[in-house]
C-alpha positions in Angstrom: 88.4 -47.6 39.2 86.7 -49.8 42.1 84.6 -46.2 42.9 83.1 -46.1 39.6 82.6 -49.4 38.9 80.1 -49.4 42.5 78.8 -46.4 41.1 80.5 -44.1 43.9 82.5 -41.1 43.2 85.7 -39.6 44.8 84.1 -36.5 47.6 87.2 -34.6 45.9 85.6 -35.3 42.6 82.2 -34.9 43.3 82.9 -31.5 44.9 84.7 -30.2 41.7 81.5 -31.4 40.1 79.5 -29.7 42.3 81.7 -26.3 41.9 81.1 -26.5 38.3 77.3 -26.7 38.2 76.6 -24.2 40.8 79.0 -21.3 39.5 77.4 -19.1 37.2 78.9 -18.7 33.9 80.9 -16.2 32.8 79.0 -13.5 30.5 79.8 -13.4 26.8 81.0 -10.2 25.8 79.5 -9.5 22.4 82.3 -8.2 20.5 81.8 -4.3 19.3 79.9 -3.9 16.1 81.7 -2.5 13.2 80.4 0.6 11.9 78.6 0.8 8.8 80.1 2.7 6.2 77.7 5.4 5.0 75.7 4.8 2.1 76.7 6.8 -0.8 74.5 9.4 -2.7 74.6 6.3 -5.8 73.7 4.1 -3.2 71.0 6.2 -1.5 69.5 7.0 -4.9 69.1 3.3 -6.2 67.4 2.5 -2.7 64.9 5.1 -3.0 64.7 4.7 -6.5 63.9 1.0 -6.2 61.0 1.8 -3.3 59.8 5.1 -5.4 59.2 2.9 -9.0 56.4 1.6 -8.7 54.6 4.5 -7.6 56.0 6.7 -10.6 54.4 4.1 -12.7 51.2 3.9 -11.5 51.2 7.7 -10.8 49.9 8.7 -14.2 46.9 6.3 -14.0 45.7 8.4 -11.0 46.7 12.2 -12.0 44.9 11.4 -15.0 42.2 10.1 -13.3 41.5 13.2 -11.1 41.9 15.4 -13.4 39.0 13.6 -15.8 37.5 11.7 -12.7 37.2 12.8 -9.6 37.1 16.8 -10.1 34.1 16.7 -12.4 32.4 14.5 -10.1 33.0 16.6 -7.4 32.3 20.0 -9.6 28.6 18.2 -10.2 27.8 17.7 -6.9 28.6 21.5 -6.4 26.7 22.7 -9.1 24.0 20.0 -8.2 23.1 22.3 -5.1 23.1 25.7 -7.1 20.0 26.9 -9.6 22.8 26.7 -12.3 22.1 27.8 -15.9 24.4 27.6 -18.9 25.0 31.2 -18.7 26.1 31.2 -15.3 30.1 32.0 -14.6 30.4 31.1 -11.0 28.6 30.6 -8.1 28.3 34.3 -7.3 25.6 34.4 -10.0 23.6 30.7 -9.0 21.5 31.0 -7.0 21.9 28.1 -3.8 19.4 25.7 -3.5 20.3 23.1 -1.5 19.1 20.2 -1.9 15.6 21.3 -3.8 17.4 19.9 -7.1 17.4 16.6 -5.6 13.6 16.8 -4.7 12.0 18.3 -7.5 13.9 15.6 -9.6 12.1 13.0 -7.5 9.0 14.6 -7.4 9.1 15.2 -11.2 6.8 12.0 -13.0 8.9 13.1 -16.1 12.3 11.3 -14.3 9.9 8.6 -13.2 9.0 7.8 -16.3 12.8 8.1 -18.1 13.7 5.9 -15.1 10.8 2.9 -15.4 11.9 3.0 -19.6 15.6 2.6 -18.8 15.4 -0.3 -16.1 12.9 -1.9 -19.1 16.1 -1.5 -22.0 18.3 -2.7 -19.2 16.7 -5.9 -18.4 15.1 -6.7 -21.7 18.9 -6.4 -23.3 21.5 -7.4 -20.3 20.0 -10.4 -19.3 19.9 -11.9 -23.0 23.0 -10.5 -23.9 25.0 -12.6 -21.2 22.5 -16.0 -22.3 24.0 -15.1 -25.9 27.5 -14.6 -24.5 27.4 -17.4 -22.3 26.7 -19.8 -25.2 28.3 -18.7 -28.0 31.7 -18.4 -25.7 30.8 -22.2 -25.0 30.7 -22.8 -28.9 34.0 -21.4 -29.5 35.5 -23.1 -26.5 35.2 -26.2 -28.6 37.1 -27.6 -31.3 36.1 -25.9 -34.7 37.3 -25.2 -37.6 38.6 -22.0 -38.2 38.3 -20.9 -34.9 39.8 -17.3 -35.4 37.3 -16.6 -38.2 34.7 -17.2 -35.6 36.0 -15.9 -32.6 37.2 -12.3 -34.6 33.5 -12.4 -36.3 31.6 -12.0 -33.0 33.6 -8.7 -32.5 32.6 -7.0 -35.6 29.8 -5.2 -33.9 31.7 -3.9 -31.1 34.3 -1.8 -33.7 31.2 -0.7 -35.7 30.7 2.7 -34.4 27.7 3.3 -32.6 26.6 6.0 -35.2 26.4 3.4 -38.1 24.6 0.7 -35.7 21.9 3.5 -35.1 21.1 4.6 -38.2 21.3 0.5 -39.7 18.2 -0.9 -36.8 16.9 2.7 -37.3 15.7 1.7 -40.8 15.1 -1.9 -40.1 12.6 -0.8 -37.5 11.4 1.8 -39.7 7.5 2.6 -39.3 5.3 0.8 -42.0 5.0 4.3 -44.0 8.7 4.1 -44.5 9.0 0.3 -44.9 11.3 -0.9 -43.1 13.0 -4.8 -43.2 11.2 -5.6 -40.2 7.9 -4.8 -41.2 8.7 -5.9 -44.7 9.7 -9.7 -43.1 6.5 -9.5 -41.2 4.5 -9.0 -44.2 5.9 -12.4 -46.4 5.0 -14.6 -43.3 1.3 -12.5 -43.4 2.0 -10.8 -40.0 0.6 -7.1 -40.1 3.0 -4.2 -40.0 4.1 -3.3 -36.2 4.8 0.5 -35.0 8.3 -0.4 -33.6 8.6 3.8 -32.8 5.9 4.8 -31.8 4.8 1.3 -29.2 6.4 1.8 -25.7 6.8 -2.4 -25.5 8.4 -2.6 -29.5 10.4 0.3 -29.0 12.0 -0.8 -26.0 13.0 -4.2 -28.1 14.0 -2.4 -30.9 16.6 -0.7 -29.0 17.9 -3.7 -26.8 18.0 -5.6 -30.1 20.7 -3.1 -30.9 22.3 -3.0 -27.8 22.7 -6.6 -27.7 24.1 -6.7 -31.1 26.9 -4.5 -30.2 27.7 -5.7 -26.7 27.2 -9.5 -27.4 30.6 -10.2 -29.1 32.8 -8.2 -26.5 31.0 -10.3 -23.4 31.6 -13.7 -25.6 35.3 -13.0 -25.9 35.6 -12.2 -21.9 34.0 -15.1 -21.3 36.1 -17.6 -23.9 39.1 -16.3 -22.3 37.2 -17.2 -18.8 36.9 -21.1 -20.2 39.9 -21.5 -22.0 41.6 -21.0 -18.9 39.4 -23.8 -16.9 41.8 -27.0 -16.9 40.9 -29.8 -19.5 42.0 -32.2 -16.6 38.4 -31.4 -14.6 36.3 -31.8 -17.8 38.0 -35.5 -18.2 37.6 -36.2 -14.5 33.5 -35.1 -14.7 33.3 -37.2 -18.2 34.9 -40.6 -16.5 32.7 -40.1 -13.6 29.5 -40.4 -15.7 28.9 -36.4 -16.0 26.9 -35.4 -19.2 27.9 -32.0 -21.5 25.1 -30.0 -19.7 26.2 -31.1 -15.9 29.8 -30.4 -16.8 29.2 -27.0 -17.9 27.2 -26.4 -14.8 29.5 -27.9 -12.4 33.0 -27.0 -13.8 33.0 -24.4 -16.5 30.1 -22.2 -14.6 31.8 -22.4 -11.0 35.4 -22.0 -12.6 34.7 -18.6 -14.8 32.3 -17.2 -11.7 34.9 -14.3 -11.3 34.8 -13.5 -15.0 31.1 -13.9 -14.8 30.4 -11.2 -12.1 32.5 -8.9 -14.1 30.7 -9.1 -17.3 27.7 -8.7 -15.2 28.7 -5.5 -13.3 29.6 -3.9 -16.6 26.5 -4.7 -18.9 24.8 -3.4 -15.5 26.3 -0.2 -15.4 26.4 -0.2 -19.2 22.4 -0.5 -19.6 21.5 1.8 -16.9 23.6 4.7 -18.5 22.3 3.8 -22.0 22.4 7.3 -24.7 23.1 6.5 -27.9 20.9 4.0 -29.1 17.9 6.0 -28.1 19.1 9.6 -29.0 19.5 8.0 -32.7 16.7 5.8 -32.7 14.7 8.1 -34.4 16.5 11.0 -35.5 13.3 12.4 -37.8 11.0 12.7 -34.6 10.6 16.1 -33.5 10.6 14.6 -30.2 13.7 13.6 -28.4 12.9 9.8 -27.4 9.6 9.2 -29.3 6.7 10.5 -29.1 5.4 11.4 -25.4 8.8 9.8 -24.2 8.3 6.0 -24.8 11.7 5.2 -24.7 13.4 8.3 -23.1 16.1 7.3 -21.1 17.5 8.6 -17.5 21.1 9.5 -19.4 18.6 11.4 -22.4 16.3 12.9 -19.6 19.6 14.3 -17.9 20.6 15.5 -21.2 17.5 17.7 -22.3 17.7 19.4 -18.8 20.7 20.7 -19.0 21.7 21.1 -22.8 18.1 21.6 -23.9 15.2 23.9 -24.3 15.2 24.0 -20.2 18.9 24.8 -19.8 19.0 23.6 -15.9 22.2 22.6 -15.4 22.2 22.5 -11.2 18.9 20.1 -12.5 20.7 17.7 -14.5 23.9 17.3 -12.5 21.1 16.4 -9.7 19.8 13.4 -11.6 23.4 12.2 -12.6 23.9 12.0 -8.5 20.8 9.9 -8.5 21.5 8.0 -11.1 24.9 7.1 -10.1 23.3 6.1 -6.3 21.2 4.2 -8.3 23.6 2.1 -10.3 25.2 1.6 -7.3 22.4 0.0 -5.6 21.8 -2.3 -8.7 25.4 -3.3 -8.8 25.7 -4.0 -5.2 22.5 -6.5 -5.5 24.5 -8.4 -8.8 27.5 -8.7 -7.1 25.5 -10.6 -3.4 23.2 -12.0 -6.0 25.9 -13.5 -8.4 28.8 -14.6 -5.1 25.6 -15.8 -3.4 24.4 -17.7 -6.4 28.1 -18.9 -6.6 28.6 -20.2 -3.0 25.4 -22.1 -2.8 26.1 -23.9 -5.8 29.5 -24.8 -4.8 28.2 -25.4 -1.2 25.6 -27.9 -3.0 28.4 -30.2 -5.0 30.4 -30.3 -1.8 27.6 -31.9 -0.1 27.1 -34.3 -2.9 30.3 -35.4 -2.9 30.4 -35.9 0.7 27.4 -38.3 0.3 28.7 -39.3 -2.6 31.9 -40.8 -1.0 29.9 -41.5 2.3 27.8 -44.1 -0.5 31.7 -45.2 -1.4 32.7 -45.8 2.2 29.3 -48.1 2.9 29.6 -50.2 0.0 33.2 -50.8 0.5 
């Protein structure tokens, strides 16, 4: 007891101690693993059943796909480099070509033309199309009364086939000989009579007028489902903090549906550049297909007479459907930067208001 209470300890003691530190310790010895049973074939089969699933259910998506998708892409860029005709069985009676499809279709002032008319339809209806959209999903997003009855009205003109939309603006924009409403409007507010068919500039509104009466409703209802999702909680925040109806809309519900917004935009995109029906039926009593010396012929309607009409060029026309498609894809890749640039600055702009916002807090407190 003396030894440890000066803080000295026995040498016998102190040895043992010693001993202990020093001597390596005695290796565990992992006891032997058990062996695992086998599975059984029940077993086996719900284990590769549960990891196999989910590909047997998207399988069908992309069989189907193929088969529609990517073969007749791929047969069009064969036949694209062969002089192919609609009589022509196989390649052993087309004659190859090579790529001179592809240049006499970009030499040709006829595809020029087809092309400058379609990026006029496309602009002149997608841009006011998503305007419309925008603010008449912003209308229904708000408390009205009966909202369904509004909300199902805007997509009437989607489920009206394309066929009845056609022929209904083909006689409102009917030429004065035939009277149509237009005209006939015109006339009780002492305009003169305008030739909606056969004016490049008219005709090209005539037919975005009808595109955007068909597409409108469909983009609207993307767009309310976009804002009916944005939390109520941010448009109480931005009303406390002094923010009017037009800076709320730009600085939550704009910023908060941008995802929903670059979609709509891709898809009236690709939708206006590949426009055919509402200029094939434009004016089905012209001799001409789209009007007369091609006002309003179309990329999509130029494709079609070269290989379904009088010229029967099929190698030709699957040609300008590879162009085109480069060419959508160009257009879509600018949206997408344009719109996610667009996006990023804005939000890049309220971040640094708010940091001198609160940097205004900090100095006053």
């Amino acid at each position: 007891m003396r030894a440890y209470a000066t803080g000295r300890v026995p040498a016998k003691e102190a040895h043992s101690m010693t001993d202990s530190m020093t001597r390596p310790r005695a290796e565990s010895v992992a006891a032997p693993e058990t062996p695992r049973a086998p599975r059984s074939p029940r077993q086996r089969w719900a284990r590769f059943s549960f990891k196999a699933t989910p590909y047997v259910y998207t399988s069908p998506f992309f069989i189907v796909f193929a088969i529609v998708g990517l073969f007749p892409m791929g047969f069009t860029l064969f036949v694209s480099l062969y002089d192919w005709k609609m009589t022509t069985q196989s390649a052993a009676g087309a004659t190859f070509v090579g790529l001179g499809n592809y240049t006499s279709v970009l030499q040709d002032t006829l595809f020029w033309q087809a092309m400058g008319n379609t990026v006029s339809i496309f602009l002149l209806s997608t841009i006011p199309q998503i305007i419309v959209a925008t603010f008449l999903a912003t209308m229904l997003d708000r408390n009205l009364k009966a909202k369904t009855f509004w909300r199902m009205g805007v997509l009437v003109p989607y489920v009206v086939a394309p066929v009845s939309i056609a022929i209904i603006f083909s006689a409102i924009f009917a030429d004065p000989i035939r009277g149509g409403l237009a005209n006939a409007i015109l006339d009780l507010i002492g305009v003169d009579p305008l030739q909606w068919k056969s004016n490049q500039p008219l005709s090209h509104i005539s037919i975005a007028t009808m595109v955007n009466f068909r597409w409108t409703g469909y983009n609207t209802l993307l767009l309310l489902a976009a804002m009916q999702s944005v939390p109520r909680e941010l448009y109480e925040a931005a009303a406390l903090d002094g923010a009017g109806a037009w800076r709320r809309f730009t600085s939550v519900t704009l910023p908060s549906i941008r995802t929903t917004m670059v979609f709509v935009i891709i898809t009236a995109t690709m939708g206006g550049l590949r426009i055919f029906d509402e200029p094939k039926m434009f004016d089905a009593s012209s001799t001409s297909t789209g009007g007369p010396g091609g006002i309003f012929r179309t990329v999509v309607l130029y494709l079609y007479e070269t290989g379904f009409g009088s010229q029967n060029r099929l190698g030709r026309a699957a040609a300008i459907a590879w162009v085109l498609f480069f060419f959508i894809l160009l257009v879509t890749g600018l949206n997408y930067w344009l719109s996610s640039r667009i996006s990023d600055d804005r939000v890049g702009k309220l971040t640094r208001k708010q940091k001198r916002q609160r940097r205004r807090t900090e100095v006053a407190r």
